[in-house]
C-alpha positions as CSV (number, residue, x, y, z in Angstrom):
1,X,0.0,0.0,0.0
2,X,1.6,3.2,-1.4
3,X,0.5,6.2,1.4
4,X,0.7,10.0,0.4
5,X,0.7,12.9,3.1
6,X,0.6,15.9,1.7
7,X,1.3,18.7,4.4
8,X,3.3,16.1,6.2
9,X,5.4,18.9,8.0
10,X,3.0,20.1,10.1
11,X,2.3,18.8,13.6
12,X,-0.8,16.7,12.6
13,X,1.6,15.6,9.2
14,X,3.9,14.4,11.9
15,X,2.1,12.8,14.3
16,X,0.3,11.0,11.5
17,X,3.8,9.8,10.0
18,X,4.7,8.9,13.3
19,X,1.2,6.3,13.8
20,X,1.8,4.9,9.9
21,X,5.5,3.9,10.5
22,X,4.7,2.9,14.2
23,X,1.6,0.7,12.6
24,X,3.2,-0.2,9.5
25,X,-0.5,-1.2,7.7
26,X,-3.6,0.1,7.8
27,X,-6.6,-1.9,8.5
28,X,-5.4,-4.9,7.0
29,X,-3.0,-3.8,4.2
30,X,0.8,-3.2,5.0
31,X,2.1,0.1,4.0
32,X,5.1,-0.7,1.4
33,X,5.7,2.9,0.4
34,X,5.3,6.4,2.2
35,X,5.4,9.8,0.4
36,X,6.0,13.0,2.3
37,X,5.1,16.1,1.0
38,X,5.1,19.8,2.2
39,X,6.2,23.3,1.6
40,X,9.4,22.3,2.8
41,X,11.2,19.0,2.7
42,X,9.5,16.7,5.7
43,X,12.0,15.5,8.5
44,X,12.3,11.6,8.0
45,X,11.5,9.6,11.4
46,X,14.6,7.9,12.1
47,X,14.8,3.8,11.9
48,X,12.0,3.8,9.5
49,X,11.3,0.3,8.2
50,X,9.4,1.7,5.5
51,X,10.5,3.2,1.8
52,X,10.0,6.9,2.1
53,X,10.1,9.7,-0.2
54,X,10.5,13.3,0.8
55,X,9.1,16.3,-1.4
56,X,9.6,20.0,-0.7
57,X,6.4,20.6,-3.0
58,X,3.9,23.4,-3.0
59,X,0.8,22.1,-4.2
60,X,-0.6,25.3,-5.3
61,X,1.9,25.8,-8.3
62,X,1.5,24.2,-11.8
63,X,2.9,20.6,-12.3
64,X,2.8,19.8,-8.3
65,X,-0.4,18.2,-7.9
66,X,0.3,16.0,-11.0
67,X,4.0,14.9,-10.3
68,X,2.3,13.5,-6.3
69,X,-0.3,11.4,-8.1
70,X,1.8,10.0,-11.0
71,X,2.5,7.4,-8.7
72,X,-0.7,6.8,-7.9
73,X,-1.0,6.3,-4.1
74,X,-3.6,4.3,-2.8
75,X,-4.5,6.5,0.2
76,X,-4.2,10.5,-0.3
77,X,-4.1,12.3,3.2
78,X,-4.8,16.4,2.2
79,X,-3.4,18.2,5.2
80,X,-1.9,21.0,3.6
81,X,-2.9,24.8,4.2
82,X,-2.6,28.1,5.7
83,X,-4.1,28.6,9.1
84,X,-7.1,30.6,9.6
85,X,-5.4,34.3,10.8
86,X,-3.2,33.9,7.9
87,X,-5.6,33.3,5.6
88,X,-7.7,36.3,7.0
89,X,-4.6,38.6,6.9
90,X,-2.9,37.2,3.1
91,X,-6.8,37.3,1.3
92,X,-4.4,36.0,-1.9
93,X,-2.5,33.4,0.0
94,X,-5.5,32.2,1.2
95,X,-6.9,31.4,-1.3
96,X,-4.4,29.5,-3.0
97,X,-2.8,28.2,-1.0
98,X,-6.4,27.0,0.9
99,X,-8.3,26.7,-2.7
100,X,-6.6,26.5,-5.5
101,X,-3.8,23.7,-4.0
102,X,-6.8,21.5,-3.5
103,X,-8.6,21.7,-6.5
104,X,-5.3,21.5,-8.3
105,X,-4.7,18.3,-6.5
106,X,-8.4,16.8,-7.5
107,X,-7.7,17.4,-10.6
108,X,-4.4,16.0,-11.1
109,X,-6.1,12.6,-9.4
110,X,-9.3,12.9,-12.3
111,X,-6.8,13.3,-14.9
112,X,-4.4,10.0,-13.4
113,X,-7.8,8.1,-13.4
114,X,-8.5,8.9,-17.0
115,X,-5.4,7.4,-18.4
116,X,-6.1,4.2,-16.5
117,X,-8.3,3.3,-14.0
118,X,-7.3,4.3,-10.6
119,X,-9.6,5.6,-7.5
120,X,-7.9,6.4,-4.5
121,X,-9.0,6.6,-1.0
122,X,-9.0,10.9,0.0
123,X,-9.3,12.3,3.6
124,X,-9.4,15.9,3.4
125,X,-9.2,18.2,6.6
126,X,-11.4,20.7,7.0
127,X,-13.1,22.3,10.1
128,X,-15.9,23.9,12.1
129,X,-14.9,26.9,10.1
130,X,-17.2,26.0,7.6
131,X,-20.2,27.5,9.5
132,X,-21.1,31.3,10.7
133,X,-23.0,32.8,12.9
134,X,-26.4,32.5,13.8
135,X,-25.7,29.1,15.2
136,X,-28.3,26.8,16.7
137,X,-27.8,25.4,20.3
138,X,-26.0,22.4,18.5
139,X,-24.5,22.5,14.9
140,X,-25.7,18.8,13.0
141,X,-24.4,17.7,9.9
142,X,-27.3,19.5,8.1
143,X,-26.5,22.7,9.1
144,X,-25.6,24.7,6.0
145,X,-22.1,26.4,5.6
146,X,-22.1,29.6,5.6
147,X,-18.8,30.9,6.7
148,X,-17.5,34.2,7.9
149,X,-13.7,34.2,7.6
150,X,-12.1,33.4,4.5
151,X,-10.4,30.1,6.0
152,X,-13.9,29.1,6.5
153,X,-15.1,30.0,2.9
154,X,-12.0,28.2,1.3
155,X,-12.8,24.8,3.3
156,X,-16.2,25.0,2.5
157,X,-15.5,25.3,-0.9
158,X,-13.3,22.2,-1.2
159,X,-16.0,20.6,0.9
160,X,-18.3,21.0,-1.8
161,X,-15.9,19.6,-4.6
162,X,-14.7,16.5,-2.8
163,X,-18.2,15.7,-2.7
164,X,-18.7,16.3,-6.5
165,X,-15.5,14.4,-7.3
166,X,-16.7,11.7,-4.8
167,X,-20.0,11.7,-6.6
168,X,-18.4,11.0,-9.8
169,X,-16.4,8.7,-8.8
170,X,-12.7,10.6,-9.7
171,X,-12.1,9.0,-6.2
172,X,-13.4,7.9,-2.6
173,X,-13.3,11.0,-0.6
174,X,-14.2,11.8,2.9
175,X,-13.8,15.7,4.3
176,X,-13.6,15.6,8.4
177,X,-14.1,19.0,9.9
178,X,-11.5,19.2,12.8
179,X,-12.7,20.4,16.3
180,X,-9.8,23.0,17.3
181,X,-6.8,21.2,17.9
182,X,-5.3,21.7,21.3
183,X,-3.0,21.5,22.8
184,X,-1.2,22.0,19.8
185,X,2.9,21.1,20.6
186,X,5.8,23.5,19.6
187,X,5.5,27.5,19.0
188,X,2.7,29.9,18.7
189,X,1.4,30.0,15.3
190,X,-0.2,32.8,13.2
191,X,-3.4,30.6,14.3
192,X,-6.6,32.8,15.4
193,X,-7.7,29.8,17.7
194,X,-4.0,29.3,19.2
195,X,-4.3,31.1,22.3
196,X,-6.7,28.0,23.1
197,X,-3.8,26.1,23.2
198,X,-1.3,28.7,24.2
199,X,-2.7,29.6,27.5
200,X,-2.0,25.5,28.5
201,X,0.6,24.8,27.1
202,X,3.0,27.9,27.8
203,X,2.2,27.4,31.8
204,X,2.4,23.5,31.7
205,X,6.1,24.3,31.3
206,X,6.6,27.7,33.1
207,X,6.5,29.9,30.6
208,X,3.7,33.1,30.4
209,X,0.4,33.0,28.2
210,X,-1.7,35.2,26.4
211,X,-5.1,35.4,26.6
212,X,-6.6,37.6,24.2
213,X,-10.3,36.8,24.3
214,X,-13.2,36.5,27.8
215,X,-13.2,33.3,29.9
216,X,-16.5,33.3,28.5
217,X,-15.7,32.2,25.0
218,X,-16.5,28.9,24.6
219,X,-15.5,26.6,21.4
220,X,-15.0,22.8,19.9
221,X,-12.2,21.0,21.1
222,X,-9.9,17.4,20.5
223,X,-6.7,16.4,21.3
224,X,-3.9,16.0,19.1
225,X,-4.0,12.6,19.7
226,X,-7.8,12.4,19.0
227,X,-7.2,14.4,15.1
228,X,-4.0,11.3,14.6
229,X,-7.2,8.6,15.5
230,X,-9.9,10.2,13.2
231,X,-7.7,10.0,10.2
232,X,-7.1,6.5,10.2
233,X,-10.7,6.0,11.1
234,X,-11.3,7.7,8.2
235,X,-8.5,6.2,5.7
236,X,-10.2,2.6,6.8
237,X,-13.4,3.7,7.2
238,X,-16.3,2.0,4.8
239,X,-17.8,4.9,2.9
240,X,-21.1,3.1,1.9
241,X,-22.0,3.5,5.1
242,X,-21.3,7.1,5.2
243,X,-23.3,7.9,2.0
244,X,-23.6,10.4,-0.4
245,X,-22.7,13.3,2.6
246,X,-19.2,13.1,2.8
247,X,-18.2,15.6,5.2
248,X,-18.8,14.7,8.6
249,X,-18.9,16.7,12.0
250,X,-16.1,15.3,14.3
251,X,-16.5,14.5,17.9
252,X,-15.0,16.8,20.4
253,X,-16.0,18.6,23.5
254,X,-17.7,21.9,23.9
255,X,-15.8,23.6,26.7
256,X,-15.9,27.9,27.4
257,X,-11.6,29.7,27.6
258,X,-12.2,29.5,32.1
259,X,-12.9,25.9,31.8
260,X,-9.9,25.3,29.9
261,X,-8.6,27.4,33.0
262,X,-9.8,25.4,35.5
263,X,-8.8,21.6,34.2
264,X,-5.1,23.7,34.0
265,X,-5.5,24.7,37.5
266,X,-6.7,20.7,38.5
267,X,-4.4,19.2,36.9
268,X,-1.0,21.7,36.7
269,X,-2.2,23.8,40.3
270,X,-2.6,27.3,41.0
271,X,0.6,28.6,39.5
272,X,0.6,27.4,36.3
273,X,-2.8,29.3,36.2
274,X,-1.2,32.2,37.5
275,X,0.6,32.4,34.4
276,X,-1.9,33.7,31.9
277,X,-2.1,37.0,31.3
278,X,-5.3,38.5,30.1
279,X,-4.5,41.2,27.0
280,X,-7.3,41.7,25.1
281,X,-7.4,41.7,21.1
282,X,-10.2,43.5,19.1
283,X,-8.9,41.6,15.6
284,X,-9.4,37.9,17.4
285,X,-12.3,39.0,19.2
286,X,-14.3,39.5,16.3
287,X,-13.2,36.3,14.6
288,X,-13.7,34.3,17.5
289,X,-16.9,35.4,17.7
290,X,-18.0,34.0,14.4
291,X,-17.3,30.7,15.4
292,X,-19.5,27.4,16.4
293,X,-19.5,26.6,20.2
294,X,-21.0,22.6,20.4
295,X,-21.7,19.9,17.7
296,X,-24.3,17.3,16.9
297,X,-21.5,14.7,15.8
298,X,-24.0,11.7,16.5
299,X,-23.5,10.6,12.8
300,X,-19.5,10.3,13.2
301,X,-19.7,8.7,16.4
302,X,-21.9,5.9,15.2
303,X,-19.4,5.6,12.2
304,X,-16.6,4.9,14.9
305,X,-14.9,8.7,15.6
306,X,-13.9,9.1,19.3
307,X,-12.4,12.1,21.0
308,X,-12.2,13.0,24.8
309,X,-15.3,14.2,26.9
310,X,-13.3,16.4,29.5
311,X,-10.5,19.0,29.3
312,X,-8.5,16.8,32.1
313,X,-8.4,13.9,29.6
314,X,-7.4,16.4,27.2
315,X,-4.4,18.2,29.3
316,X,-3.4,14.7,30.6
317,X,-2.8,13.3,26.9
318,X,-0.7,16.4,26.4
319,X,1.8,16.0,29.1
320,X,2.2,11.7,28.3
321,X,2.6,12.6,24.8
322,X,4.9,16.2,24.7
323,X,6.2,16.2,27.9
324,X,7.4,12.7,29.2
325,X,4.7,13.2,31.8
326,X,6.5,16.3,33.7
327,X,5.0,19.4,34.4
């Protein structure tokens, strides 16, 4: 089984790498070759019993897309993209990076399947950014996208054509909308949603967090470790049971900025909590505000998806996985 990761640099591209190599097979087929491709050339996990290829590739230029699928992998992770302030701030960048990249790619795989037949298995990672404001109490699958930030509008948008190309069969395409990921490892990132992960992981090792937005705020949230187990749910997962609808609502836990607080002050104690400093920022603010708060992801959980139900759970998987299990 020939695996392609394209964003494979990124924290979610590595963690993912990571559970392949550490797996070697998935579901019941062994992986014999692994492609990593990114922006710039993906670190290779040492030991690795597994042929890899590296690519520095960006997938929004001419000639990329095509040159990935040539060799006709038969699982396609999409990973690759700006993050949402970014996108917000570089309207251009945005767009092609967010847009044109993926439609580039779908096409490349339409125009492989012509020559011969070939029909690949496609997650594609989207997110709650999809939907706006008014929200009801509990966002279901039916709820209809209609974003307010241009992140938003660009996933939704490549929502919409994986489902065509699904439809038509150019391949076998599922689109998971990621909860926010936290806590997200390493450095701050240009990220309107990293301060959700900022103000716990920052203390958790004794440095000072930002908190830009109220306690009140409340958002969708999975670990790290949860995002690594939806997409090899979803690379295995049996698509006639998902339908026509291929872009599911993920599992994750509805929690408000002082809960997050509080499971850091349960967990870490009173001086790691001490260490956020409240600063607020208009800008984040008012794209925070435009954001879902709690899911209806009954549908994905009775497909198989699973994420944590309490911001302990979620704090706790941070320090086993990122920090050896010291605070």
């Amino acid at each position: 089984m020939h695996i392609l990761i394209i964003g494979a640099a990124g924290m979610i591209g590595r963690k993912l790498t990571h559970r392949i190599l550490a797996d070697r097979r998935v579901s019941d087929r062994e992986i014999t070759r692994l492609t990593l491709a990114d922006v710039v050339d993906p670190a290779v996990p040492p030991g690795a019993a597994t042929a890899i290829e590296t690519r520095a590739a960006d997938l929004s230029l001419p000639g990329v897309a095509e040159s990935l699928v040539a060799a006709r992998p038969d699982l396609i992770f999409h990973l690759a993209g700006i993050v949402s302030g970014e996108a917000e701030a570089n309207f251009a960048k945005g767009y092609r990076v967010n847009l044109d990249g993926t439609h580039l790619l779908f096409e490349a795989i339409r125009a492989e399947a012509a020559r011969a037949p070939y029909r690949p298995r496609l997650v594609f990672t989207s997110s709650i950014a999809v939907f706006g404001a008014p929200f009801p109490a509990r966002i279901g699958d039916e709820f209809f996208t209609t974003p307010l930030t241009s992140y938003g509008t660009q996933k939704a948008i490549g929502e919409l054509l994986l489902a065509d190309y699904s439809r038509r069969g150019f391949f076998d395409g599922l689109g998971i909308r990621l909860p926010t990921i936290c806590i997200r490892p390493g450095k701050p990132n240009a990220a309107a949603s990293g301060f959700f992960s900022n103000i716990l992981r920052e203390p958790l090792i004794g440095r000072e967090a930002v908190l830009p937005v109220s306690e009140s705020v409340r958002h969708w949230f999975a670990s790290p470790r949860a995002a690594i187990g939806f997409l090899i749910h979803a690379a295995t997962l049996d698509l006639g049971r998902v339908g026509p609808r291929r872009n599911l609502n993920l599992p994750g836990l509805s929690a408000t900025v002082g809960e997050e607080i509080e499971a850091l002050r349960r967990v870490a104690g009173d001086k790691a909590a001490s260490l956020i400093r409240r600063e607020a920022d208009p800008v984040i603010e008012r794209i925070v505000s435009g954001w879902a708060t709690d899911f209806d992801a009954r549908r994905a959980l009775a497909l198989g998806f699973r994420a944590e139900t309490s911001f302990d759970e979620i704090i706790r998987a941070h320090i086993e996985d990122e920090l050896g299990e010291n605070i």
